[in-house]
N, C-alpha and C positions, 0 to 999 in steps of 0.2 A: 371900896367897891361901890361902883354905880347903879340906877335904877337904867342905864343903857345897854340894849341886846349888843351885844357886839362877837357877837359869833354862835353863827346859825345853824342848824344841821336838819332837815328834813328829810323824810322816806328815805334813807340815804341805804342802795342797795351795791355791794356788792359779792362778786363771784371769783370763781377761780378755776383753770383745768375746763376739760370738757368730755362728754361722753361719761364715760364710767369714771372717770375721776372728779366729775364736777361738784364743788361743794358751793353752797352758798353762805356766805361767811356773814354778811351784814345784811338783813333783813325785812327792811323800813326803819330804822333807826330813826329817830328823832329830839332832837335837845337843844337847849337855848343856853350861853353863857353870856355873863354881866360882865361889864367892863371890871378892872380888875379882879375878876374871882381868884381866888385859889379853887381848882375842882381836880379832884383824883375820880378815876376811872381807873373799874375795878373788875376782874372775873378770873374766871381759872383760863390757862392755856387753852388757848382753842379756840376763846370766847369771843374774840375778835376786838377785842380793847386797841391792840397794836395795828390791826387794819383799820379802825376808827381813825385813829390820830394817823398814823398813815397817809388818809381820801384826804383829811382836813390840812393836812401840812404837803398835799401835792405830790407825793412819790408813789399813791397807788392813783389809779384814776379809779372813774365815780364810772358803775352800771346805769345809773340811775338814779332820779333824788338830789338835792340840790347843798350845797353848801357855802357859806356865804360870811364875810370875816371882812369886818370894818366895810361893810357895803360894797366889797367885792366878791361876784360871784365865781367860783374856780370853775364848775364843770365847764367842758370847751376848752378851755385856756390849753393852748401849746407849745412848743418851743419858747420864745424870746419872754411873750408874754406869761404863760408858768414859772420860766424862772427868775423874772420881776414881781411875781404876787409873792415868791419864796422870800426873795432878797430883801424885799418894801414891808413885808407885813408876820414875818416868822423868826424865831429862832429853835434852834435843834438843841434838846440834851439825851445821847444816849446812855445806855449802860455802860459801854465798853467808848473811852475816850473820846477814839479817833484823830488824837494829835497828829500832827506832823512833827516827825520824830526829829530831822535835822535841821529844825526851828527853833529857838527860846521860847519860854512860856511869852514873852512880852509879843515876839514874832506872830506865833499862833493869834494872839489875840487881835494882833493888826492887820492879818489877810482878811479877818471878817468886817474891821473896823474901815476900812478902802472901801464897800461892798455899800456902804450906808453914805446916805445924806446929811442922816443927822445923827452921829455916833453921841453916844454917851461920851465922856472923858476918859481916854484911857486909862490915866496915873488915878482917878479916882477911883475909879472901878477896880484897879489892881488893890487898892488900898482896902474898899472896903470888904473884897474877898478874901482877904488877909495874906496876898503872894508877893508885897514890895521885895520882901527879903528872897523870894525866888524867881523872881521875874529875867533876871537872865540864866536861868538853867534850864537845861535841857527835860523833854519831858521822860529821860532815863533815869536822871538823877531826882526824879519827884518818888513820892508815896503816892498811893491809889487815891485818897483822899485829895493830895494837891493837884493831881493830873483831872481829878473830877471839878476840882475848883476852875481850875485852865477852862475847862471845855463848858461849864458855866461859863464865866467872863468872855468867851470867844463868843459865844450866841448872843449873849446880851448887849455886849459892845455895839453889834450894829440899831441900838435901842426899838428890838423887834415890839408889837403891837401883841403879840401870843407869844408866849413859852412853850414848846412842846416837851413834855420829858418823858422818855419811853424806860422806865428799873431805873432812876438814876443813880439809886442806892445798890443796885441789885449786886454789886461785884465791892459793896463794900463791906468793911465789918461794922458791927452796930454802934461803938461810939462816933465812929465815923458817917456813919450814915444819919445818924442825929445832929451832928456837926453840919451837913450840908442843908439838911432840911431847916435849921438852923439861917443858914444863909439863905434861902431859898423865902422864908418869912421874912427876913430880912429884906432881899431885894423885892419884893410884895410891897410891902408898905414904903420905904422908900421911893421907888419908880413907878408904881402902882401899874406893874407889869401884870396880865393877864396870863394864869398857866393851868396846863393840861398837863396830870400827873399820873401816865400807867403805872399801876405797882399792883407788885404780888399781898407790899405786903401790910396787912389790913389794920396795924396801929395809924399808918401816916393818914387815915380817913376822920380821924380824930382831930385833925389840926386843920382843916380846910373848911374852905365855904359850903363847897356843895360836893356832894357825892353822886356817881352815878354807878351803878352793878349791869356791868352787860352778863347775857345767859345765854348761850345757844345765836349768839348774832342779833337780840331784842335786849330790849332797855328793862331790865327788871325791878330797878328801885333807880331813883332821882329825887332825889332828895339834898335840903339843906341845913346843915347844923345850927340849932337854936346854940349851941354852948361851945367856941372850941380850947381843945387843951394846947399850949404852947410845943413848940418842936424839943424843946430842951426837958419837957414833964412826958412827956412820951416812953410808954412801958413796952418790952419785949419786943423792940428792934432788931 
């Protein structure tokens, strides 16, 4: 981790619905992350953690308030130019896959790998996520745990500047989920990738840099760990 801002978030509002359904979901948000943090973002349902990372990774747009990642600022941005700040400066990890089912795992990792300037190494990266031995199966014939490794390796292949991970664990079972965060510390310090980690679930705050607790659509705690506990010492998963 560096002493560099490298991804900004100010008064950052947004809304949704209108009339009698209008809710406002993010509410002046504001937060600073460092060049490779590890930081998990936290709150209950509702709370608007997944609309944060959302505005910041381009698929919701910004009310208002600004947001701003390797000295690009997103709000504005449109068609060609949105999905060049996506391509140039993001990768995606959700809960649920989203492989492309009639691909190889080796396949999947190549449509994102085409998308980049400067990819990573594919055969390395297969390597060090541990899929040599399944890199030509389908993502039918994986486990939950391998198809979550895949769609790691997919986002990161195109050697994004931010990680985004929305539950990455959420659809897995707990030795498995530990396995990944596992890798997840792993490609941290290796590539000194910068990531954004929503989770429900409140051990993984334990192993990171910084914490933040959204409440009601405000920043309620931000905060950074003097001490953290390794992914693999990690209790009640």
């Amino acid at each position: 981790m560096s002493e560099e801002t490298f991804l900004t978030v100010k008064d950052l509002k947004k809304s949704y619905g209108e009339g009698g359904s209008y809710t406002m979901v993010l509410k002046g948000v504001s937060i600073k992350i460092f060049k490779g943090e590890m930081c998990v973002i936290q709150g209950t349902s509702g709370s608007g953690k997944s609309t944060l990372l959302n505005c910041i990774g381009g698929l919701d747009s910004i009310d208002s308030g600004s947001v701003g990642v390797a000295g690009t600022l997103i709000e504005g941005l449109k068609g060609e130019k949105l999905s060049n700040y996506r391509r140039d400066n993001l990768g995606f990890i959700f809960q649920f896959y989203n492989l492309v089912p009639n691909l190889t795992v080796r396949e999947n990792i190549q449509v994102c790998e085409y998308l980049s300037k400067d990819p990573l190494k594919i055969d390395e990266l297969i390597s060090v996520l541990g899929l040599t031995e399944h890199q030509y199966k389908f993502p039918s014939q994986l486990s939950g745990g391998q198809q979550q490794r895949c769609a790691i390796a997919r986002a990161l292949v195109k050697n994004p500047k931010v990680l985004l991970c929305d539950e990455p664990t959420g659809a897995l079972d707990s030795k498995t989920s530990r396995d990944i965060l596992m890798l997840l510390e792993k490609i941290n310090k290796q590539y000194g990738t910068t990531m954004l980690i929503v989770t429900h679930n409140n051990s993984i705050k334990n192993m990171v840099d910084h914490v933040i607790y959204i409440k009601d659509g405000e920043i309620a705690k931000d905060y950074y760990n003097e001490t953290k506990t390794p992914a693999a010492e990690l209790e009640d998963l």
